[in-house]
N, C-alpha and C positions, 0 to 999 in steps of 0.2 A: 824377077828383080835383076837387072844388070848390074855389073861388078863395077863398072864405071859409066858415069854420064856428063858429058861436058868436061867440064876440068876437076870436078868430084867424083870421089869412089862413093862405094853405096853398101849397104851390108843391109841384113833384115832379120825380122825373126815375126813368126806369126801360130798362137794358138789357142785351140778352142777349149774354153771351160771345160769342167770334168763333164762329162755325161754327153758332150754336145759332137755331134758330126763336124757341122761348121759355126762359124762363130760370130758376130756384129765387128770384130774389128777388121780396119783394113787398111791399107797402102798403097801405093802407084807414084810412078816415075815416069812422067812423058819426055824428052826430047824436044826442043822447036827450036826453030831456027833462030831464034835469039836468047835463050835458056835453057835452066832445067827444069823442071815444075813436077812439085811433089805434094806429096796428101796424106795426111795420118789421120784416121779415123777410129773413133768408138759408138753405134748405132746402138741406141736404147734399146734393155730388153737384153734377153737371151736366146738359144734356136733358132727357128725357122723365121719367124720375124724382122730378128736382128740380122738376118744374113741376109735376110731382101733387100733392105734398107742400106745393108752395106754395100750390095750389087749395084742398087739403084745408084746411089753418090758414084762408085768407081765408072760406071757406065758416062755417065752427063761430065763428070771430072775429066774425062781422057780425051772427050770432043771437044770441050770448051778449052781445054789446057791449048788447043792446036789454035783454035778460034779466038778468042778473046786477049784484048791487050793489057789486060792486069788482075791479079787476084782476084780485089772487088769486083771485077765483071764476072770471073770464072762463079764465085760465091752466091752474086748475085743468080746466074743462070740456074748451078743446083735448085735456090730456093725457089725459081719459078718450077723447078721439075718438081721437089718435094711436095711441094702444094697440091700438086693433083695426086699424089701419089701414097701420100703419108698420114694416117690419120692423125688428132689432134695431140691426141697424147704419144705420136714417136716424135724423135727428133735425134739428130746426129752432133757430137759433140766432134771438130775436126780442126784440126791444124795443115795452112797452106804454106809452102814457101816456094820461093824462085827463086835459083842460081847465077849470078850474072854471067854474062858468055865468061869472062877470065878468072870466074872463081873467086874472086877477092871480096863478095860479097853476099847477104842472100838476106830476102825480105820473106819475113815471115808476116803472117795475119788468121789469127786465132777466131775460131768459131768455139766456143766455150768449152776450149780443151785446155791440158795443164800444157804448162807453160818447158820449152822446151829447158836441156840441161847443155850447156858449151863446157866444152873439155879443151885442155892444151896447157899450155905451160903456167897458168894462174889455178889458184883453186876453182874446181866448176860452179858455176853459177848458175841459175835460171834465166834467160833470158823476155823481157816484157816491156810492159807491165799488160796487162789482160783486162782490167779492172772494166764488167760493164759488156764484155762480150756473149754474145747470147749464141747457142748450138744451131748447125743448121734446120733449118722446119719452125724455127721459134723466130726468125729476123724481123719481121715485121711487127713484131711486141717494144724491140728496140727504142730507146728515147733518141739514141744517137748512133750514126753509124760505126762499125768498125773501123776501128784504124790499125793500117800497118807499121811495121815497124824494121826495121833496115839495121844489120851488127854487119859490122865486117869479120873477114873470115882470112886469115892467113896461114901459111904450110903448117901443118902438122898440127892444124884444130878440127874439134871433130864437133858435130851437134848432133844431140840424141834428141829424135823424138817418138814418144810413146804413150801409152793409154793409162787408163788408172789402174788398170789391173793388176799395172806395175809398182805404181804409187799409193796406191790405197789397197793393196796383198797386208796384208794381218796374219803374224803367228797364232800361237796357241795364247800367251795372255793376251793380243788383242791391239799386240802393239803394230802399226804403222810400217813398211819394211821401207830402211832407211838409204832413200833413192841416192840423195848426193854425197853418204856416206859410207857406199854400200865395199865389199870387197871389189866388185870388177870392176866400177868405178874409178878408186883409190889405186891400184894394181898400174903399172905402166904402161902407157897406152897403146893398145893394138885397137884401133878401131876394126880392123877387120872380124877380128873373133868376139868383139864386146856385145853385138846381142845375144849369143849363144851364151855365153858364159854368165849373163846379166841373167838370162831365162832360166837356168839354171840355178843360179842362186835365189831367184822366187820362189821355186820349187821345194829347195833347200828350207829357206825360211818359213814358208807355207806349213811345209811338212808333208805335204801330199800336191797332187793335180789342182791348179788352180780352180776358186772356183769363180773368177769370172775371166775371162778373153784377154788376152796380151798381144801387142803388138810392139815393135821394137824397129825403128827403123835408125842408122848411124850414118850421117854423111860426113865424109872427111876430106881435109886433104893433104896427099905424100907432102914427106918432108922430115924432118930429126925428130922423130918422134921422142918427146922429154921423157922421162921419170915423174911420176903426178908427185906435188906439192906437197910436203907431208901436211897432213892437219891434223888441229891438236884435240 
């Protein structure tokens, strides 16, 4: 993971359920000549399975990121990979974005992942809507295709994007652990340390090792980093 790409910083966090070597989630950051192009994944399943499937996407993701001139192409090419690839019942739940060359911008396009969280001087939000997106290996079940979606990005905003491991982590009664209102969240924003400290409070919450896959990737950009909003 580079510390910086384009005119965005980058931070990550990446790990495997309890018991497992390696894990189904995963991340990458390509470079090109006219962007930044990134990739947060979660590959159905757990173990040895889920880690193929998440080689496989990072593999086709990194060549197509270089080759292809928009998301839709890069998503489209995965799913001609998946197909030979993938039996019926896997399928990769991922989120795309691209960075424009001056950072003021980034287009995101959702393969049936949750919905990213924007940080900065307003309370954080979700950004979308999602409604209708189908995971990779599933595309062609679709009634309608994907669409992208474009937020602008000014100094000192950050967008978190992550897997459900993160969003749907459960204490001991069973409760939900609460992403947009969580401590590292709320805390004043260092994007640099916030997936570390986010993975840690899962942890926390959990009460022991996850027991499914976390991925955590933050992109941001310098600038007066605010005090977050109090909320009530």
């Amino acid at each position: 993971m580079p510390r910086q790409a384009g005119q965005v910083r980058l931070a990550g966090y990446l790990s495997a359920c309890r018991g497992a070597r390696a894990g189904g989630d995963l991340y990458e950051v390509v470079t090109t000549s006219d962007c930044v192009r990134l990739v947060v994944g979660d590959a159905k399943g757990k173990g040895a399975s889920a880690a193929q499937s998440a080689v496989a996407v990072l593999g086709m993701f990194r060549e197509a990121a270089h080759e292809e001139d928009s998301l839709a192409a890069i998503v489209s090419r995965i799913e001609t990979g998946l197909a030979r690839q993938l039996s019926d019942e896997q399928f990769v739940t991922a989120i795309l974005a691209a960075v424009s060359a001056d950072g003021t911008k980034i287009e995101l396009l959702s393969c049936g992942h949750p919905a990213p969280l924007l940080l900065g001087t307003a309370r954080p939000r979700f950004v979308g809507p999602w409604e209708g997106s189908l995971p990779l290996g599933l595309g062609e079940l679709a009634a309608v295709p994907r669409v992208p979606v474009t937020i602008p990005f000014g100094p000192g905003d950050a967008l978190l994007l992550y897997t459900d491991g993160v969003s749907e982590a459960r204490n001991k009664a069973g409760v939900f652990f609460p992403l947009p209102n969580c401590a590292a969240v709320r805390a004043p924003l260092d994007p640099g340390t916030l997936p570390d400290r986010l993975g840690d409070e899962v942890i926390r919450y959990v009460g022991h090792a996850p027991d499914d896959d976390v991925a955590l990737l933050v992109i941001y950009r310098d600038g007066a980093h605010p005090h977050r909003v109090a909320l009530s």
